[in-house]
ROGU-571951 format. One line per field, with one value per residue (C-alpha): residue in one letter; residue number from 0; x, y, z. Coordinates in pm, whole numbers, plus 50000, padded with zeros to 5 digits. Layout:
! residues N
rest [A|...]
nr [NUM|...]
xx [X|...]
yy [Y|...]
zz [Z|...]
//
This chain:
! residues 77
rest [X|X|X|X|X|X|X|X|X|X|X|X|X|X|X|X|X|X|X|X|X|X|X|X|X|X|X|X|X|X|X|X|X|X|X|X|X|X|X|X|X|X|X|X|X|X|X|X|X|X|X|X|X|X|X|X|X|X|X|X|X|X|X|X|X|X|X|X|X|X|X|X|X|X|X|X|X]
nr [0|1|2|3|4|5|6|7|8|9|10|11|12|13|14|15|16|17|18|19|20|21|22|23|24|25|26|27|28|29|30|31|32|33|34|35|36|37|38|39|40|41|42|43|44|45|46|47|48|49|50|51|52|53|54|55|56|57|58|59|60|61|62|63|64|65|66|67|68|69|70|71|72|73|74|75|76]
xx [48158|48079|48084|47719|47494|47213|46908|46858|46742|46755|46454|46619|46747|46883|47012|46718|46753|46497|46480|46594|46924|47098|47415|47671|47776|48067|48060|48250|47988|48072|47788|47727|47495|47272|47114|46757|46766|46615|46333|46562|46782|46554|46431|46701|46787|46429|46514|46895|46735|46462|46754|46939|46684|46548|46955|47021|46689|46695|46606|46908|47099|47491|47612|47980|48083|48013|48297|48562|48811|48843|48910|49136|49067|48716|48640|48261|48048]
yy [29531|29854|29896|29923|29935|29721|29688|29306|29196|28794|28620|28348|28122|28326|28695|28841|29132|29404|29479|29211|29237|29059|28909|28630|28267|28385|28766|28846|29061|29238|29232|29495|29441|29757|29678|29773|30115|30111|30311|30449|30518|30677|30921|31052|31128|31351|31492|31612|31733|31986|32049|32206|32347|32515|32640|32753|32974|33119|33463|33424|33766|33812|34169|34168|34307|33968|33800|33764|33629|33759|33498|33702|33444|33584|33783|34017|33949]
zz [20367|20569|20960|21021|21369|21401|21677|21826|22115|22328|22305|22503|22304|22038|21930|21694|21483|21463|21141|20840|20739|20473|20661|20459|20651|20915|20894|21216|21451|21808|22006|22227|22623|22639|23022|23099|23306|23657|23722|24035|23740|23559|23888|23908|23577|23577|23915|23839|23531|23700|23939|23660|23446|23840|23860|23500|23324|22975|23147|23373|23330|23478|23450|23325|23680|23825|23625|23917|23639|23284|23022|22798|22510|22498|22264|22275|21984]
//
């Protein structure tokens, strides 16, 4: 049998798939605790990310004589 991923969730008593699955007596499963993100979690994922998309813009232009440090590996396309 393959190494597959499958969505479940609790309902309380018991560990429910989401979708069927065909699964034989004893197959060996790791389960795996996803926990519920916080909506504090979740502000400041969407704050951080404006942060960084206010920091870093597609227009963003940096003449080469800003580079303080070459990296000699680089190679101009």
């Amino acid at each position: 049998m393959k190494i597959i991923s499958l969505s479940a969730y609790f309902d309380g008593q018991s560990i429910q798939l989401d979708e069927p699955y065909q699964l034989e007596p004893n197959t060996k499963l790791i389960v795996t605790i996803v926990p519920e993100q916080s909506s504090e979690r979740d502000a400041w994922l969407s704050w951080s990310r404006y942060q960084l998309n206010s920091a870093y813009n597609e227009d963003d232009e940096y003449p080469l004589d800003s580079i303080k440090l070459a990296n000699s590996d680089y190679e101009r396309s």
